[in-house]
Structure formats: C-alpha cells, structure tokens
C-alpha positions in Angstrom: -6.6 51.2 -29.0 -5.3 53.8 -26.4 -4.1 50.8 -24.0 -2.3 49.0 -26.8 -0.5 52.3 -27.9 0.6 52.7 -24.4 1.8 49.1 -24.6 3.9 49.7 -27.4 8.0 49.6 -26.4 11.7 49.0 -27.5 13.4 45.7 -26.8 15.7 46.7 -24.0 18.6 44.4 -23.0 21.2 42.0 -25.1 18.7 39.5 -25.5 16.1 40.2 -28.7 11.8 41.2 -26.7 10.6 40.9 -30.4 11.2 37.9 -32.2 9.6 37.4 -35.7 9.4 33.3 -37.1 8.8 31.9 -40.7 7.7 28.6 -40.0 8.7 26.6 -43.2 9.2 22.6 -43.4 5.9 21.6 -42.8 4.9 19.9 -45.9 8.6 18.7 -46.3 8.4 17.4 -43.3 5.1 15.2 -43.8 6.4 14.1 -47.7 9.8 12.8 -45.5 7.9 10.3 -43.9 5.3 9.3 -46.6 2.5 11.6 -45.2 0.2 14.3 -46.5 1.1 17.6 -46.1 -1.6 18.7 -44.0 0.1 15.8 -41.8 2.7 18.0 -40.8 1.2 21.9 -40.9 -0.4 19.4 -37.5 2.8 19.1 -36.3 3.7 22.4 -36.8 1.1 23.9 -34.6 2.4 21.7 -31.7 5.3 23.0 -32.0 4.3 26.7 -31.8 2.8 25.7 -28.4 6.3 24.9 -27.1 7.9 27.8 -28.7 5.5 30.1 -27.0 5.8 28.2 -23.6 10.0 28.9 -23.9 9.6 32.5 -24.8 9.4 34.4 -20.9 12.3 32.0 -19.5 14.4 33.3 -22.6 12.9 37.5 -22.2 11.2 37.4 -25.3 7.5 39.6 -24.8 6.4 39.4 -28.3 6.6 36.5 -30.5 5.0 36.8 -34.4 4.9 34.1 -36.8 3.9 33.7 -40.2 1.1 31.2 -40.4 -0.2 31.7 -43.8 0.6 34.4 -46.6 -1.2 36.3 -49.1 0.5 33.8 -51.6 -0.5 30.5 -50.0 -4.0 30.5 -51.6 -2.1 29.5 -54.3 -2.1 25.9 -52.8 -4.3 22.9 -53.6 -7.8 23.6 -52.4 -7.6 20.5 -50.2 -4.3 22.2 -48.4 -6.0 25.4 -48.1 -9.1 24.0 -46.4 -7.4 21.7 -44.0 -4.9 25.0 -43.2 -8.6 26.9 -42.4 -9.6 24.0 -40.7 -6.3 23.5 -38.5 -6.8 27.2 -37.4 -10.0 26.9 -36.5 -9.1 23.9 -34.8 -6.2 25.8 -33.1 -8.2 28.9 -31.8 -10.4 26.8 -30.0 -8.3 24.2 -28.4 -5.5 26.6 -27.1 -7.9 29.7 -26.1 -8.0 28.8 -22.4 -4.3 27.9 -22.4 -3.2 30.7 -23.8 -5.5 32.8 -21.4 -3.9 30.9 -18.3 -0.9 31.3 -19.3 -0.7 34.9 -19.9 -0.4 34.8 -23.2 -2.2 37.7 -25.1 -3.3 37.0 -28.9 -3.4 39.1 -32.3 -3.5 38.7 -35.6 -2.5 40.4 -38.3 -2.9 40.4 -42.5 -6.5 40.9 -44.4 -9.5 38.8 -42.8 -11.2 40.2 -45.8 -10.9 36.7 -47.7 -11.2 34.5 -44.7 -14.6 32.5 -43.6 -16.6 34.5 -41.1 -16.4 31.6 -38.5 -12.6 32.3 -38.9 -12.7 35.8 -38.1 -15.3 35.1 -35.2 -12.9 33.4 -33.6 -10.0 35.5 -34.4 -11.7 38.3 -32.9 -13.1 36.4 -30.0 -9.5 34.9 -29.0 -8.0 38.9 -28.9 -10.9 40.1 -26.9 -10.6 37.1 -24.3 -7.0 37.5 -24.0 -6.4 41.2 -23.8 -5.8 41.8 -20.3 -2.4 39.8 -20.7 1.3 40.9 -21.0 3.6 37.8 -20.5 3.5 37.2 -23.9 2.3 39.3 -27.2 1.8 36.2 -29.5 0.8 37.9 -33.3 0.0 35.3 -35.4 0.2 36.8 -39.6 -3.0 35.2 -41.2 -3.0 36.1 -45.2 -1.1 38.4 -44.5 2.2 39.7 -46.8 4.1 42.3 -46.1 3.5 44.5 -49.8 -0.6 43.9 -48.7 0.2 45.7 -45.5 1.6 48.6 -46.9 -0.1 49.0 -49.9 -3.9 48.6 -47.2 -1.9 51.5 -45.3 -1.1 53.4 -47.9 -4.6 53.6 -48.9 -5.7 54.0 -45.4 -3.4 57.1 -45.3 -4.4 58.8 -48.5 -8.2 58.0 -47.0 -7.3 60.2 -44.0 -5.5 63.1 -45.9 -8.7 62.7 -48.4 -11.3 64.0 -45.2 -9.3 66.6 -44.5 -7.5 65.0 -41.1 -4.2 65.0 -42.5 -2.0 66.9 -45.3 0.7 65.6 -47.2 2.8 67.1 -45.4 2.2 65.4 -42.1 3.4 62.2 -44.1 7.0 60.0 -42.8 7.5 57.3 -41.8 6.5 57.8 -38.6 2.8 58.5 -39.4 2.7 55.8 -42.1 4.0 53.2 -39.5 0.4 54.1 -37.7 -1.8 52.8 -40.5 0.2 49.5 -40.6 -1.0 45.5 -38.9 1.7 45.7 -36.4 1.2 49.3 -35.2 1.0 49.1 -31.3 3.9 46.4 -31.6 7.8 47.3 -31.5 9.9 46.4 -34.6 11.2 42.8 -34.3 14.7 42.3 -33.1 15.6 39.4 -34.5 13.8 37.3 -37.9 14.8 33.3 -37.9 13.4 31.1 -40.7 13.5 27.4 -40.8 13.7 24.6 -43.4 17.0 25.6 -44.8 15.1 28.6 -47.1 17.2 32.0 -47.4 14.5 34.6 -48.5 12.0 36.7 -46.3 9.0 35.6 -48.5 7.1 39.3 -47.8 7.3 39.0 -44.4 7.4 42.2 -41.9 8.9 44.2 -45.1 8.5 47.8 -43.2 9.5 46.2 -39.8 12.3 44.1 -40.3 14.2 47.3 -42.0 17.3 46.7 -39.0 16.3 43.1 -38.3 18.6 40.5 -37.4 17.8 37.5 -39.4 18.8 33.5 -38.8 18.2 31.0 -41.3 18.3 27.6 -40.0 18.0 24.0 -41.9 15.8 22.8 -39.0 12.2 22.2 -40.6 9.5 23.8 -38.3 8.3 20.7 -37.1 11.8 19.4 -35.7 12.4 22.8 -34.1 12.5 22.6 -30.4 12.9 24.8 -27.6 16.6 24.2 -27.1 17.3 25.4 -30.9 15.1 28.4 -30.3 17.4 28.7 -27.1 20.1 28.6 -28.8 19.3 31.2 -31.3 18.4 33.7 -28.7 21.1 33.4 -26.1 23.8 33.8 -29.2 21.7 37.0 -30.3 23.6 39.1 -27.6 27.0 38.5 -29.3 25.3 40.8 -32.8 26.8 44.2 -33.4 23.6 46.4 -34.4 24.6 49.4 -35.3 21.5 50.2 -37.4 23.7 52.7 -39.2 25.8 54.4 -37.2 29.3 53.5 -36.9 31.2 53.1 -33.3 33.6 56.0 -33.0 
C-alpha cells in the first residue's frame, strides 16, 4: 500500500492522465450482424487491447473501464457465464503482454460474488504486474459506484467503531481513503460509447468535476483514431471546477 499511495498524482498538462471508459455496444453490436451477444463482448476485449496500446503516445497514465457492473447479474445466466468465462480467458492471455509492455493491472468493485478461480487470477495479474508505471490500467469488475461507497462507508464507521477514528476526523478527504480507486487520481475525462447518455453508477465519488463524452460509436467499432480524437480535443475544455476566471 505505501508504494501505491506514493504513486497517487494530479493529471498535469492540457491533455486528460486519467481517462475513465463505459464500454457499451457490445451486444448491439453482435445482434447487428445476426450473432450472439457474447459474440461481441469478444470483440470488445480486442478492442480494449488497442485502446491500452494508444494510451502513452496520447499521455494518458491511467486508463479505467467498466467491464461488468453490480447490475449486470441481471443478465441471462448464459451471458453471465460466458462474461466470467471471457475474463478468465482475458487475464490469462494478455498477462505477459501486459507485463512487457508496462502496463500495470487493478481491479476494482466486490470479488465477493465472483468464482475463486476469478479472483486468483485477478490477484495474481496485480501482483505480476506491479513494478509497472507506463500505464495504470483499472479494470471495474461488479463493481457500481453506490456499492463502493456504501462498502466505504461501512469500512469507515468500522474504523471509528475500534476507536482509530472519531467522527470528527470524517470529509471527504478521509472517506476518499476507504474507497476502490484510493491510490488513483480522479479521472479527467469519462467517454461512453453506443450512443447511451447516462453514467450507469460508474466512478459516482470520482467523476464529481469529470469531463464526460458520449459518443454513438459502439465499443467494438471504437478505434484508436476515435479515442485520438477524443483526447487531443480535451485540451480545448474550460474546467473551472467551480471557480470562475476573474
């Protein structure tokens, strides 16, 4: 823990160093072209190879996507188990990759519910790549953003419970310690594709002074020159976060 707090920045520069991506199309995607839906959460996890690979050309350092959400269990039981599968699937055909390429791996949301073998490998893929830092891939795993604050809140009133901390001590500085995304910075920029205009409970806390993009592009069809695009045209935003220019 003590070398990820010390890890743990402020985007610097015009361009956005955190950005945050709903990956939505996927199953849309498939239907379009008469296949299952499973066909294209496939595709989708190409593509996240190629939208990794484009991130240090473009100066983003962290990159955090939404792979599966506290609501998805809702699904079919055969999309749920092919999603498991596919991540499985994912963990250990890109470990190495990722490793060589510098890439360092976390995940965030409640393993709770997920298969043990899941988690093995979850935790196996951060421990392998933890020495890297030209790329902070966090990939959300059921994860919401409501879960996250409601497991910090409780992990906070566990703390003030033992005596280690008063009511008192509580803002939202110190409840920003107890969340997933605690050694990370806040994301800069938000895009979500498939032509959806809702954050769907993702990075609630984090995303508080977030730039967002919502683009029509389903996930599979987004390429690197679209996530280009998006970032190089970030610069041209106004964040105030507030304040007013005098």
């Amino acid at each position: 823990m003590a070398r990820d707090e010390q890890i743990r920045t402020t985007a610097t520069g015009n361009g956005p160093g955190h950005v945050a991506v709903i990956m939505d199309g996927n199953g849309r995607w498939a239907q379009s072209r008469g296949k299952p839906r499973l066909f294209g959460h496939h595709a989708g996890a190409k593509r996240v190879r190629e939208i990794v690979e484009a991130c240090p050309e473009l100066g983003v350092k962290y990159l955090t996507i939404f792979a599966f959400s506290t609501e998805n269990w809702k699904r079919t039981q055969t999309e749920v188990a092919g999603l498991m599968s596919l991540f499985r699937r994912y963990i250990e055909r890109e470990a190495r990759a990722l490793l060589k390429s510098g890439v360092r791996v976390r995940f965030i949301g409640d393993r709770v519910r997920l298969e043990d073998k899941l988690v093995a490998l979850m935790d196996d893929l951060e421990m392998l790549t933890s020495c890297n830092d030209r790329v902070h891939l966090t990939i959300a795993i059921n994860y919401g953003g409501r879960d996250e604050v409601t497991r910090a809140a409780k992990r906070l009133a566990y703390e003030i419970e033992q005596g280690r901390l008063t009511h008192q001590d509580v803002d939202a500085e110190t409840l920003a310690k107890f969340l997933d995304t605690r050694v990370l910075p806040d994301p800069d920029l938000v895009i979500r594709t498939s032509g959806e205009a809702r954050i769907s409970n993702f990075l609630l806390w984090q995303s508080a002074y977030s730039e967002y993009e919502f683009v029509d592009t389903l996930w599979p069809d987004f390429t690197q020159a679209e996530f280009s695009r998006i970032i190089r045209a970030f610069g041209i935003r106004d964040r105030r976060f507030g304040a007013v220019k005098a």
